[in-house]
N, CA, C and O atoms as CSV, one atom per row, in Angstrom:
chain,resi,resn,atom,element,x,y,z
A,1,UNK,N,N,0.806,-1.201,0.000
A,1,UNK,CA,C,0.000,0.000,0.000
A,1,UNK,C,C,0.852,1.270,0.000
A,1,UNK,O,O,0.656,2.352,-0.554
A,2,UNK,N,N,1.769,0.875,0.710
A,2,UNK,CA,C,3.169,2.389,0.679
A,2,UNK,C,C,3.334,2.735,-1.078
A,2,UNK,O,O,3.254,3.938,-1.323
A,3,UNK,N,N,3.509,2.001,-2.061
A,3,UNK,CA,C,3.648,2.193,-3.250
A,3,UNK,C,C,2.570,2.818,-3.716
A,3,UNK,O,O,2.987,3.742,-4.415
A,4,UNK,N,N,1.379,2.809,-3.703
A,4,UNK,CA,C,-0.201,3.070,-4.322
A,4,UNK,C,C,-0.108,4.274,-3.537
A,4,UNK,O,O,-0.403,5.132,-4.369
A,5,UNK,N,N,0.173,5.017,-2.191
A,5,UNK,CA,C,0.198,6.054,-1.462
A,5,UNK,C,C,1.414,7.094,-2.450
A,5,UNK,O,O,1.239,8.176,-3.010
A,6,UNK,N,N,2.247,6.497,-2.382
A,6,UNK,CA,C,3.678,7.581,-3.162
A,6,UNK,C,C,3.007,7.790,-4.397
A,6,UNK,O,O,3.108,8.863,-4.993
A,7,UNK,N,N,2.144,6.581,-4.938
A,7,UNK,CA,C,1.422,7.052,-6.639
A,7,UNK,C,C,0.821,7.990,-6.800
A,7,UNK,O,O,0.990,8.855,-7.659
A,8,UNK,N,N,-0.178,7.913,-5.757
A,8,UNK,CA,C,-1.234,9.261,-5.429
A,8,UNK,C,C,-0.440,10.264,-5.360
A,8,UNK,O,O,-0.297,11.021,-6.320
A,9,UNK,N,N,0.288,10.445,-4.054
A,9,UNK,CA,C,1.094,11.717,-3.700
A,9,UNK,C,C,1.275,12.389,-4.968
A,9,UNK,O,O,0.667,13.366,-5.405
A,10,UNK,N,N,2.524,11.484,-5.666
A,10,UNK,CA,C,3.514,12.347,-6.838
A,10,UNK,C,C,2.132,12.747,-7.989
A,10,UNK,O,O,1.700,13.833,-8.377
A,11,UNK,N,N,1.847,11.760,-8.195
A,11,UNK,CA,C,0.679,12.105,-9.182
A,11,UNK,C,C,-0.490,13.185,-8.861
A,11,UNK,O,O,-1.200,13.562,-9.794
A,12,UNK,N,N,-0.660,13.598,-7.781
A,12,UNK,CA,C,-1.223,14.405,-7.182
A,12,UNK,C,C,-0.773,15.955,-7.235
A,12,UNK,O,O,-1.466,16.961,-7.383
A,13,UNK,N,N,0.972,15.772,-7.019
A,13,UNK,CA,C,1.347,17.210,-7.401
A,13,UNK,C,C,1.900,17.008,-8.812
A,13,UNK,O,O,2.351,18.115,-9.106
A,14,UNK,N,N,2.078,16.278,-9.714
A,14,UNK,CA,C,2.287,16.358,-10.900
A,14,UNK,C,C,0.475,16.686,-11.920
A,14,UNK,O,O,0.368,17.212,-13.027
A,15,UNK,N,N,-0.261,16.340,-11.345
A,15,UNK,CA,C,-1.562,16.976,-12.095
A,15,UNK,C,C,-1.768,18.243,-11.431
A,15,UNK,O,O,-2.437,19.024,-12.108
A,16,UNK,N,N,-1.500,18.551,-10.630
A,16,UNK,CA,C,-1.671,20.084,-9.514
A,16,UNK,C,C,-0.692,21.081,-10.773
A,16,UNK,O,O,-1.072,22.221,-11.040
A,17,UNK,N,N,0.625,20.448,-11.488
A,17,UNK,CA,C,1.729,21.749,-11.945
A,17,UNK,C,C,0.566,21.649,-13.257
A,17,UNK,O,O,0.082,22.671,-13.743
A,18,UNK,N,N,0.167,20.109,-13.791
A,18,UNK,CA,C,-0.284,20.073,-15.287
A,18,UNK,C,C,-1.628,21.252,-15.069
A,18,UNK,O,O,-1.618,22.339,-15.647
A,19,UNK,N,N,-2.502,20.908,-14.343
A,19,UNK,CA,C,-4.140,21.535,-14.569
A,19,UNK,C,C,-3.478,23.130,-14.672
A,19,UNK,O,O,-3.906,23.758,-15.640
A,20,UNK,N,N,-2.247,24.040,-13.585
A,20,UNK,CA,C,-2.267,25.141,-13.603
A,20,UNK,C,C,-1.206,25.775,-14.755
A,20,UNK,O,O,-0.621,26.856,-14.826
A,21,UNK,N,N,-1.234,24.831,-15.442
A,21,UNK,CA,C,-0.189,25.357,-16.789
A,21,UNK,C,C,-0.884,25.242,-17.568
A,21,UNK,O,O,-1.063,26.296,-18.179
A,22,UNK,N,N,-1.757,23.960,-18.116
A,22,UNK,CA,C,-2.742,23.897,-19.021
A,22,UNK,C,C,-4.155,24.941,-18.653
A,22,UNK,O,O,-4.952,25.099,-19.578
A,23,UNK,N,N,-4.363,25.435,-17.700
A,23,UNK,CA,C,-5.823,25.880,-17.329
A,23,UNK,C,C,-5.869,27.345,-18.394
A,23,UNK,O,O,-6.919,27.949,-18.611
A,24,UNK,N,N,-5.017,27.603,-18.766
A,24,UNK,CA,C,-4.691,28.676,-19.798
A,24,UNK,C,C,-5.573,28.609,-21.569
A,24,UNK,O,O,-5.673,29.386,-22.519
A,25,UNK,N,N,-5.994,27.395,-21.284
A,25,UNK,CA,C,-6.323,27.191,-22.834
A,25,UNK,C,C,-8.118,26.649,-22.518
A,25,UNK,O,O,-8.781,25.912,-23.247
A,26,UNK,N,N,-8.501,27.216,-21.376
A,26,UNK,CA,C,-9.699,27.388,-21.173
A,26,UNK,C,C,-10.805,27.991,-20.843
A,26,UNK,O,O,-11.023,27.956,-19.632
A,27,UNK,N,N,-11.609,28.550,-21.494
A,27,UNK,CA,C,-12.652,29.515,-21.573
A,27,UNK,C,C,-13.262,29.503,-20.032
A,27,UNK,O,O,-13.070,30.558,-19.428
A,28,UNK,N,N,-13.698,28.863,-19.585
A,28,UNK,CA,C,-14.755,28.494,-18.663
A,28,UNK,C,C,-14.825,27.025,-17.893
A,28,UNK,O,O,-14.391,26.031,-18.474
A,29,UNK,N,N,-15.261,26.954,-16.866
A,29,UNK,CA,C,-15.522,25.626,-16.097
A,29,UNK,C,C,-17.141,25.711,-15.096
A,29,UNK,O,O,-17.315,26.286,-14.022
A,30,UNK,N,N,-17.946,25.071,-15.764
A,30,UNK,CA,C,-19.045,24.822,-15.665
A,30,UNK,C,C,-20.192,26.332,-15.500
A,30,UNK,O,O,-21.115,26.541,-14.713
A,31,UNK,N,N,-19.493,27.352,-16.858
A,31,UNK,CA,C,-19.815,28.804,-16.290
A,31,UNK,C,C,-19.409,29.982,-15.637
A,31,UNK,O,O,-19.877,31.114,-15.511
A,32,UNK,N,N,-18.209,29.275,-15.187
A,32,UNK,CA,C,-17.874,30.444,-14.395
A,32,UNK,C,C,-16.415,30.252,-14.372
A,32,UNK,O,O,-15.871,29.191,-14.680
A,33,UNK,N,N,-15.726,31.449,-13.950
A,33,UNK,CA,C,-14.216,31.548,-13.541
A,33,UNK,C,C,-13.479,29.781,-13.268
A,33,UNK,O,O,-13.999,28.793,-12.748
A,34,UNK,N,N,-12.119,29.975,-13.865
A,34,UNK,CA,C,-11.435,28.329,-13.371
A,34,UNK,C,C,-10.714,29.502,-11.997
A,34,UNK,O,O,-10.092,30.550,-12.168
A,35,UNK,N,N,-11.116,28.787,-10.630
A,35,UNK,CA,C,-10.044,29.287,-10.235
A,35,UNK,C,C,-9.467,28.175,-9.151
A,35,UNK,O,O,-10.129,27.139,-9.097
A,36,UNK,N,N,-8.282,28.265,-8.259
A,36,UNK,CA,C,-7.610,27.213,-7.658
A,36,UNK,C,C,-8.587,26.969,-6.831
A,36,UNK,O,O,-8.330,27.985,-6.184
A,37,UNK,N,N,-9.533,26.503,-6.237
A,37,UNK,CA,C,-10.155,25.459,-5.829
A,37,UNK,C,C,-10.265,24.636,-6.825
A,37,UNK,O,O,-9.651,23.578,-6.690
A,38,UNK,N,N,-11.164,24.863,-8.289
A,38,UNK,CA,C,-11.458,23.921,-9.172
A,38,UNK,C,C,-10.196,23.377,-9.772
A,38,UNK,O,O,-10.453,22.522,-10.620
A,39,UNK,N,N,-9.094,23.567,-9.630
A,39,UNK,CA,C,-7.817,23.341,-10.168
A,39,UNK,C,C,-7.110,22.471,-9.266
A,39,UNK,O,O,-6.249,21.729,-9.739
A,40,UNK,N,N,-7.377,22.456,-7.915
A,40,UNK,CA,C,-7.070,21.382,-6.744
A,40,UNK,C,C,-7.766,20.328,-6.984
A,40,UNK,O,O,-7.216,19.238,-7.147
A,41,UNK,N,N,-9.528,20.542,-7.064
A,41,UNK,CA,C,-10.144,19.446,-6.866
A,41,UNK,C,C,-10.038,18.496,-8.266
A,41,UNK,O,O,-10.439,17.337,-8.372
A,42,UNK,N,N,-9.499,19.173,-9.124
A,42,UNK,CA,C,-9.587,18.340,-10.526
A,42,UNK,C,C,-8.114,17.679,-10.768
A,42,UNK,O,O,-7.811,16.895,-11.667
A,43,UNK,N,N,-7.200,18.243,-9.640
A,43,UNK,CA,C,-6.128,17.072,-9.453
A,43,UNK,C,C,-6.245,16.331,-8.212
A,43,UNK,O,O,-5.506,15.348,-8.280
A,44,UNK,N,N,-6.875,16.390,-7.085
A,44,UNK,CA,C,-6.950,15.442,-6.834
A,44,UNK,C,C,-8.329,14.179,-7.634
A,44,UNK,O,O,-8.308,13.019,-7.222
A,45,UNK,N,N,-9.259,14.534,-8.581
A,45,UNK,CA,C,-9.867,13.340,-9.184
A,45,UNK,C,C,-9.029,12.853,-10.429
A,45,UNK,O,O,-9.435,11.849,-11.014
A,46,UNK,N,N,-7.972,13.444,-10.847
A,46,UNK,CA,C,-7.165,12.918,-11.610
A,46,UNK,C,C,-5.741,11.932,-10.973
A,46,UNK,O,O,-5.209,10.996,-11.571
A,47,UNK,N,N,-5.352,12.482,-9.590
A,47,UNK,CA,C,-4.705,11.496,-8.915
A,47,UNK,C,C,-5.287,10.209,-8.774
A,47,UNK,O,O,-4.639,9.181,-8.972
A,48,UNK,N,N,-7.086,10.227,-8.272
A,48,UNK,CA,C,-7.287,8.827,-8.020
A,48,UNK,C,C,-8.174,8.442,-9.165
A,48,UNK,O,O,-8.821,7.432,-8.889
A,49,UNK,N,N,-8.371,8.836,-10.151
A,49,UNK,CA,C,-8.015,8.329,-11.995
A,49,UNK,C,C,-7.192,7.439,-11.933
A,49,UNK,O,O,-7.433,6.233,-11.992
A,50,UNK,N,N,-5.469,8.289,-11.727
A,50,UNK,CA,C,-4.420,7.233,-11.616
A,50,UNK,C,C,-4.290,6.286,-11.083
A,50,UNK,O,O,-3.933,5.244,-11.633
A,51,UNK,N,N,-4.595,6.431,-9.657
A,51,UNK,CA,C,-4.178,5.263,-8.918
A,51,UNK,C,C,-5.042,3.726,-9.480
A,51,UNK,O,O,-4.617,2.572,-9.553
A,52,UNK,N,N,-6.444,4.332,-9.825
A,52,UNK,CA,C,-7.265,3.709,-10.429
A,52,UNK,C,C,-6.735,2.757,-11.860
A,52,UNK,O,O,-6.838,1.667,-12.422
A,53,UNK,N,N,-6.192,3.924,-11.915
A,53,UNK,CA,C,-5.645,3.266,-13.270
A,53,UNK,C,C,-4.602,2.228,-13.341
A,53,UNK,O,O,-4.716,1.212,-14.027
A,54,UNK,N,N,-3.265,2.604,-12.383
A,54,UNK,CA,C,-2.170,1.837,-11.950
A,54,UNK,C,C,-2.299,0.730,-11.056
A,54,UNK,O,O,-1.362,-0.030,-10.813
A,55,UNK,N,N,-3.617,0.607,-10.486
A,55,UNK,CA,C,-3.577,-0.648,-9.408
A,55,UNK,C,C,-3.074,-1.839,-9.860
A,55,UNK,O,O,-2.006,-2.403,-9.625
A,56,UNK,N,N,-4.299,-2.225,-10.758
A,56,UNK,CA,C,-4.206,-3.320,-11.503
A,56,UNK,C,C,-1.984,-3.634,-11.878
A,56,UNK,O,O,-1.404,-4.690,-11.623
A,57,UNK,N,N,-1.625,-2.953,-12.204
A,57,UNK,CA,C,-0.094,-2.922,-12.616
A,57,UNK,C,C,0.378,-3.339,-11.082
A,57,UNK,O,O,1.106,-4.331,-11.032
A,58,UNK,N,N,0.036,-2.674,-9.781
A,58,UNK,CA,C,0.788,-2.543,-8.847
A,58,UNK,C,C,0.281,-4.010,-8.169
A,58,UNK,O,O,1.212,-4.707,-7.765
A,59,UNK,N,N,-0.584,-4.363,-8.058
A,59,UNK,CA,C,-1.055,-5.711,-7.988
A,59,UNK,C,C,-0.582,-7.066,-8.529
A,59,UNK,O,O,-0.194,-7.956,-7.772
A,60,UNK,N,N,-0.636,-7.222,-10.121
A,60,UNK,CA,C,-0.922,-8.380,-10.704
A,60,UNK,C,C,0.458,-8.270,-10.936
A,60,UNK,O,O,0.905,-7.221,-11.401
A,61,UNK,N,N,0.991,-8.963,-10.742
A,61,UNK,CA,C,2.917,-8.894,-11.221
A,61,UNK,C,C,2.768,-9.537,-12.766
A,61,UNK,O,O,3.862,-9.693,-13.307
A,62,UNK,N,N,1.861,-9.850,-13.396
A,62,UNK,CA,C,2.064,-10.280,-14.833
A,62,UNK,C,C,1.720,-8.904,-16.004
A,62,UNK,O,O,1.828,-8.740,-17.219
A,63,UNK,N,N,1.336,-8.231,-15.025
A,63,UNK,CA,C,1.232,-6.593,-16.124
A,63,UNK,C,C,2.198,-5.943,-16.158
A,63,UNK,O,O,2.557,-5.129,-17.010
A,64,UNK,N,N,2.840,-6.373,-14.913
A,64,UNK,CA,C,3.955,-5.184,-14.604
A,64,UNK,C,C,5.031,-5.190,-15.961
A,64,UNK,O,O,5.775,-4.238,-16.198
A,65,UNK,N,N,4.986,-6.167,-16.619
A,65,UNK,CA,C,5.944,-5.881,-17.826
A,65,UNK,C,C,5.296,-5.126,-19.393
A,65,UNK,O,O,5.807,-4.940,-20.497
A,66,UNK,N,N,4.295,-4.913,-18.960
A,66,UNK,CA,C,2.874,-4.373,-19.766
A,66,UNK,C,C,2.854,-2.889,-19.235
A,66,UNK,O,O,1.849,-2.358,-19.709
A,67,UNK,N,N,3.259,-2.374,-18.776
A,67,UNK,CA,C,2.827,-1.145,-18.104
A,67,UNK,C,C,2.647,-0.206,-18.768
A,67,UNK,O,O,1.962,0.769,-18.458
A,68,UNK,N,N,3.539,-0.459,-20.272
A,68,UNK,CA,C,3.480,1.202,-20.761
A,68,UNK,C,C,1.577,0.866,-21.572
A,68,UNK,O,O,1.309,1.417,-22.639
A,69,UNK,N,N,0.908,0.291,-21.130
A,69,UNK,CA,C,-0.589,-0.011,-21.326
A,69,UNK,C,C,-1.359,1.189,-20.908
A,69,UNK,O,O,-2.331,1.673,-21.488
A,70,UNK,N,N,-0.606,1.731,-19.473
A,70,UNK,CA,C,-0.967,2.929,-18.749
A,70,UNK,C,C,-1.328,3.883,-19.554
A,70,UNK,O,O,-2.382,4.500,-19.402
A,71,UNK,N,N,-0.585,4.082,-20.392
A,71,UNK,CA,C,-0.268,4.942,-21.933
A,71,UNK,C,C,-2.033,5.401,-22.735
A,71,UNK,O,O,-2.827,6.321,-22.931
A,72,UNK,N,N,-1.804,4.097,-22.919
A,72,UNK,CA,C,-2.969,4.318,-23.972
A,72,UNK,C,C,-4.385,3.957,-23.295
A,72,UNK,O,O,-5.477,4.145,-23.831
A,73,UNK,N,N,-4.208,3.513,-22.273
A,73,UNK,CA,C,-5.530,3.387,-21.295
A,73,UNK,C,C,-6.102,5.136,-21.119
A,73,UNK,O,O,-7.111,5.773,-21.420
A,74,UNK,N,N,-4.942,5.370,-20.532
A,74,UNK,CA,C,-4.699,6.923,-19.793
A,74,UNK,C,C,-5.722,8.120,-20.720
A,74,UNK,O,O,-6.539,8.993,-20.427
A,75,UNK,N,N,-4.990,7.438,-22.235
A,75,UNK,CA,C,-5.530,8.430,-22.991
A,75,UNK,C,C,-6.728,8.541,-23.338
A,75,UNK,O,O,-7.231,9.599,-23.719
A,76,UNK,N,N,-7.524,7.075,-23.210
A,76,UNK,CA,C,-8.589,6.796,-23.870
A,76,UNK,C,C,-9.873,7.345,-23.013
A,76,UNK,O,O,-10.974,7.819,-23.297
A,77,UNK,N,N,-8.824,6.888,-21.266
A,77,UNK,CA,C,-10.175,7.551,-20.751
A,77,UNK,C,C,-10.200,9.571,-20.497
A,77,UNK,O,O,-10.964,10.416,-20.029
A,78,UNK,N,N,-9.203,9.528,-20.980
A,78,UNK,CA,C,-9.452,11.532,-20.989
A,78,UNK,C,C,-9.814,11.462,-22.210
A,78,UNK,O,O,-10.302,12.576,-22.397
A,79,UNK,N,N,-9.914,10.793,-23.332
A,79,UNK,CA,C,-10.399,11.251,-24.351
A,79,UNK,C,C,-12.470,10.957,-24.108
A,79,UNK,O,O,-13.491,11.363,-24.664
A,80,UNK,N,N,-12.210,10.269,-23.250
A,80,UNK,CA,C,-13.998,10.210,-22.304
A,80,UNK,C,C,-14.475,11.569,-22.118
A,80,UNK,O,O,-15.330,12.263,-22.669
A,81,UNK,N,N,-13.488,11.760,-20.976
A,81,UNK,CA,C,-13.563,12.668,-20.205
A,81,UNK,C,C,-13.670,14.255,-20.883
A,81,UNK,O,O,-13.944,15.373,-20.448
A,82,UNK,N,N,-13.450,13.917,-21.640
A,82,UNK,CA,C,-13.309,15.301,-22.443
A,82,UNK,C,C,-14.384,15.438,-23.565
A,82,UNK,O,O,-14.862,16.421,-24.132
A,83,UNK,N,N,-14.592,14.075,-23.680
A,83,UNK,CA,C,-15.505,14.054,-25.009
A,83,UNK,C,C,-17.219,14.793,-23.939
A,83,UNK,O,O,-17.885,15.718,-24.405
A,84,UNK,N,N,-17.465,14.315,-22.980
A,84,UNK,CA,C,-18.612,14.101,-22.369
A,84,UNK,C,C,-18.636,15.560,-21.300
A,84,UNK,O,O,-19.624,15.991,-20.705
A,85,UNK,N,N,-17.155,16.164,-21.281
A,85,UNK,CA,C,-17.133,17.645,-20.428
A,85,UNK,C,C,-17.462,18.976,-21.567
A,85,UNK,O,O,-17.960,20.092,-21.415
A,86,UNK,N,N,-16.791,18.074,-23.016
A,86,UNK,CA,C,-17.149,19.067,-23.907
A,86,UNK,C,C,-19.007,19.583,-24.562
A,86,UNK,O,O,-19.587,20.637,-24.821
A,87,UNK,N,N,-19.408,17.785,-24.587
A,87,UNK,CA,C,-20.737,17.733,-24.905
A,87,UNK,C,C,-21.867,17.993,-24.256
A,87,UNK,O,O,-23.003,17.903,-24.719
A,88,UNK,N,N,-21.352,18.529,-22.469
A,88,UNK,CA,C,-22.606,18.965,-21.495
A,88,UNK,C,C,-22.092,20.203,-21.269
A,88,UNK,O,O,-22.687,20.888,-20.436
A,89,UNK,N,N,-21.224,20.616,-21.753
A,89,UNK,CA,C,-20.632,22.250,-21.601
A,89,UNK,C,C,-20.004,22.823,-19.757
A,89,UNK,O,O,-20.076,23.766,-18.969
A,90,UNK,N,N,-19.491,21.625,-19.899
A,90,UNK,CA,C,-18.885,21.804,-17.706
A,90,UNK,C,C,-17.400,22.543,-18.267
A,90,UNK,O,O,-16.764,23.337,-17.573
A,91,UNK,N,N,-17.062,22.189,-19.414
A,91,UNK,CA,C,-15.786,23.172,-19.995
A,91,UNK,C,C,-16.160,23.854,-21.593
A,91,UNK,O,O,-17.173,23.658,-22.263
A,92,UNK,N,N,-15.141,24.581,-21.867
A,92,UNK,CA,C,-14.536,24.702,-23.041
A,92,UNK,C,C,-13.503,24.999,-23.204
A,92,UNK,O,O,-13.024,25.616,-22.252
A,93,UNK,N,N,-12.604,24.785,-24.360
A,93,UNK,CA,C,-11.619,25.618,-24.788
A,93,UNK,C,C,-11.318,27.226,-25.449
A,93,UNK,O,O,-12.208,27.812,-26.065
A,94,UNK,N,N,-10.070,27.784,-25.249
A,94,UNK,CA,C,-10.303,28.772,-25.893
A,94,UNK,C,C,-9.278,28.667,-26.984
A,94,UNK,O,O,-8.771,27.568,-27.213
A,95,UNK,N,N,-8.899,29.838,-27.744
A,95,UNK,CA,C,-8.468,29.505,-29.316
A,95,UNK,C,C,-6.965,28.916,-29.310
A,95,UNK,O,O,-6.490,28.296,-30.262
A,96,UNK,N,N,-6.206,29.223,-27.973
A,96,UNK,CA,C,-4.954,28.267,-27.992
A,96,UNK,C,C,-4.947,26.968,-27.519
A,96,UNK,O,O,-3.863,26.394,-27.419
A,97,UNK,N,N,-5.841,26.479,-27.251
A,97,UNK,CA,C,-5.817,24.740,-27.255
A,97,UNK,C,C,-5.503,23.736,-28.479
A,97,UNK,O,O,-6.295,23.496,-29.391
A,98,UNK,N,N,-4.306,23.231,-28.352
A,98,UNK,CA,C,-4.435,22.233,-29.773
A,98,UNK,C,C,-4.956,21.408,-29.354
A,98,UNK,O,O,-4.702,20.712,-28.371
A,99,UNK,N,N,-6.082,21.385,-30.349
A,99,UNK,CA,C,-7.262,20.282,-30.920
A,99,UNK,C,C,-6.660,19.210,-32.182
A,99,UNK,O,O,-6.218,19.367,-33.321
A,100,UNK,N,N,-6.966,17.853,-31.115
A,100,UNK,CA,C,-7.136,16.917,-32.054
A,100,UNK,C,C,-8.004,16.621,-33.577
A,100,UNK,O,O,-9.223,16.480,-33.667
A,101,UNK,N,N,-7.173,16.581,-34.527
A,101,UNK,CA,C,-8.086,16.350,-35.459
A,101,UNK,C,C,-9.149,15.033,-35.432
A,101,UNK,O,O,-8.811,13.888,-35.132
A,102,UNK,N,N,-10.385,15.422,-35.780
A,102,UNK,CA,C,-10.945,13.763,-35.914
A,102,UNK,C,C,-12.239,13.609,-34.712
A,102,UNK,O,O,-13.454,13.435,-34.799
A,103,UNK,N,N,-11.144,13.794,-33.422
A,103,UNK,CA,C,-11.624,13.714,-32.033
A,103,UNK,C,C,-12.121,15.062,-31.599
A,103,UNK,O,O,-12.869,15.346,-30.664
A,104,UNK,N,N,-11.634,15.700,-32.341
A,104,UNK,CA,C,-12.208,17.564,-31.749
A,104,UNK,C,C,-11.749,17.764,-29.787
A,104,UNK,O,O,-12.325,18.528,-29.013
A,105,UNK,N,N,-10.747,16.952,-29.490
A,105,UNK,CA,C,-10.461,17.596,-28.137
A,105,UNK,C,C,-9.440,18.000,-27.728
A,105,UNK,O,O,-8.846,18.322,-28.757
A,106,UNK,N,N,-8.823,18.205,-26.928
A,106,UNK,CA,C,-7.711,18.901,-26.617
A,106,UNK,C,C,-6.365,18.293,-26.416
A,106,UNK,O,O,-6.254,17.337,-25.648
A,107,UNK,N,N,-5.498,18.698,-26.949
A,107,UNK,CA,C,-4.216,17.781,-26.645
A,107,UNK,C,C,-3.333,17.545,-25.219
A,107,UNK,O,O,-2.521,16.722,-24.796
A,108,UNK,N,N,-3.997,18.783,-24.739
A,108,UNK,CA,C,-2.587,18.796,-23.085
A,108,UNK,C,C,-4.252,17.718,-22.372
A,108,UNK,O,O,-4.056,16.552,-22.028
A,109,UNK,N,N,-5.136,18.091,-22.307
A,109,UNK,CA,C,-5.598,17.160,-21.407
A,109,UNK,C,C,-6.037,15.757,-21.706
A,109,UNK,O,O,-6.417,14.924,-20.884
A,110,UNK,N,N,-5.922,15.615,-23.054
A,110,UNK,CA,C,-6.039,13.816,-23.840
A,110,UNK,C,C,-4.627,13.337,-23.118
A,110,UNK,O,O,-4.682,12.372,-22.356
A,111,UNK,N,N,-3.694,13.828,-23.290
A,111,UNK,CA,C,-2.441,13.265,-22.956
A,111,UNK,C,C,-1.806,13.294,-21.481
A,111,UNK,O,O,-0.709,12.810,-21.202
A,112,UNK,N,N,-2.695,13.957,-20.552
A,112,UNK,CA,C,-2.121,14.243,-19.347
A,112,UNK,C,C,-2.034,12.750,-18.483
A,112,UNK,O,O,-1.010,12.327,-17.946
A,113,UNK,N,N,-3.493,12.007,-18.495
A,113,UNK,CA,C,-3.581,10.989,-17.624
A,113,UNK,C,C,-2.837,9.964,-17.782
A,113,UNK,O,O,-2.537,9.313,-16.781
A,114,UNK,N,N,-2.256,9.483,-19.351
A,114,UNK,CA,C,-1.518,8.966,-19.325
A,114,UNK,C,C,-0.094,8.479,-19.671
A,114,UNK,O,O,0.431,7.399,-19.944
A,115,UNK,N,N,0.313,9.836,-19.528
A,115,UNK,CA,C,1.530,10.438,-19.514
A,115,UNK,C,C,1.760,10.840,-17.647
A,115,UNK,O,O,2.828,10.616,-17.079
A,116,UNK,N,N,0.934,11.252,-17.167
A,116,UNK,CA,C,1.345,11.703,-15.423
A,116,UNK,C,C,1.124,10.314,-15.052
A,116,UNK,O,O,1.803,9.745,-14.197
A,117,UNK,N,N,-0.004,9.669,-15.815
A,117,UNK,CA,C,0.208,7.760,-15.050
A,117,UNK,C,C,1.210,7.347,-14.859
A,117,UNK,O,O,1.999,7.297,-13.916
A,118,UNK,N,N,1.149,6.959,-16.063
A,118,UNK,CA,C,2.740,6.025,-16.490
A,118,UNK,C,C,4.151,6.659,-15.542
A,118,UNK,O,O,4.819,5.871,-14.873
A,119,UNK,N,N,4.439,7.938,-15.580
A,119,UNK,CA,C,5.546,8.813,-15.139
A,119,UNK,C,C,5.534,8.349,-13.596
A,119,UNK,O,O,6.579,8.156,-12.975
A,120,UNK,N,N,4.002,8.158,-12.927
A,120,UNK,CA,C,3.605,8.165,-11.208
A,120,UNK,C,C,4.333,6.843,-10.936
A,120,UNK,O,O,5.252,6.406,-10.245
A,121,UNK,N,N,3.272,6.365,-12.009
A,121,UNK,CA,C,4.139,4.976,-11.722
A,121,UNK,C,C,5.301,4.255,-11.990
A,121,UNK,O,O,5.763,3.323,-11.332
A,122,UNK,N,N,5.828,4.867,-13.229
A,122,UNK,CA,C,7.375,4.444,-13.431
A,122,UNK,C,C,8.247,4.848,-12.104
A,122,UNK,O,O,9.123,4.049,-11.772
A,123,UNK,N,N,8.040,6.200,-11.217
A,123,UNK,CA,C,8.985,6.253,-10.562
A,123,UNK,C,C,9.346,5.067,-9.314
A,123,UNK,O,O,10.408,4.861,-8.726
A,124,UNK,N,N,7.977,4.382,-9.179
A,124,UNK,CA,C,7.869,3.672,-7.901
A,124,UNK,C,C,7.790,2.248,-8.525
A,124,UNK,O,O,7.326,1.406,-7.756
A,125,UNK,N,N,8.076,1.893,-9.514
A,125,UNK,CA,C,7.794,1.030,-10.269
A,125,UNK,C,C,8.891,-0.209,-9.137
A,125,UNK,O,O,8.608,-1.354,-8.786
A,126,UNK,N,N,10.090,0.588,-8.843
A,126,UNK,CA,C,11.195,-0.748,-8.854
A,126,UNK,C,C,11.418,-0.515,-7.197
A,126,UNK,O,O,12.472,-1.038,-6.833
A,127,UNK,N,N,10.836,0.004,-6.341
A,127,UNK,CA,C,10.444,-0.214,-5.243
A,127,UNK,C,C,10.027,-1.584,-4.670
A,127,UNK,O,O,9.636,-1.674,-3.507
């Protein structure tokens, strides 16, 4: 459990630097101003995204050589997450967001979950 705790942690302040560097390429959050409350609370539900995401790895010792899976898991479910924040209007973007072609969503937050996954968990990986 010490390993799944350090996942959270790091991953916790590694989505805390991502949301307030990326929060720049967004119009609005559910109407109103983004400001650091909504920027805390949306890294910590992206920390336990991760952990969510990494258990299974930190558990089953037959994934653990599978891990960079984190990858494209990561992405698929922010590409959810984004698809379904864009289509009830809880966000938008504004004109400096690169947008995926195809997918119409955003690139820093398609790529965050599993890119800060993988990274949370590579560090504690050999613990």
């Amino acid at each position: 459990m010490k390993k799944v705790s350090l996942i959270f942690i790091l991953s916790f302040f590694l989505n805390l630097i991502w949301e307030n560097l990326h929060s720049y390429f967004y119009i609005v959050y559910m109407g109103g101003e983004i400001t650091e409350t909504i920027l805390l609370r949306a890294s910590i539900a992206d920390a336990i995204i991760i952990i969510l995401l990494t258990l299974p790895f930190v558990l089953v010792a037959s994934l653990r050589k599978r891990s960079w899976l984190i990858i494209p898991i990561g992405v698929l479910i922010s590409i959810c997450i984004e698809l379904y924040a864009l289509n009830t209007g809880r966000w938008a973007y504004n004109e400096y967001m690169p947008i995926i072609p195809i997918l119409s969503v955003g690139l820093t937050p398609t790529i965050q979950l599993g890119l800060l996954g993988y990274l949370s968990y590579f560090v504690f990986s050999k613990q």
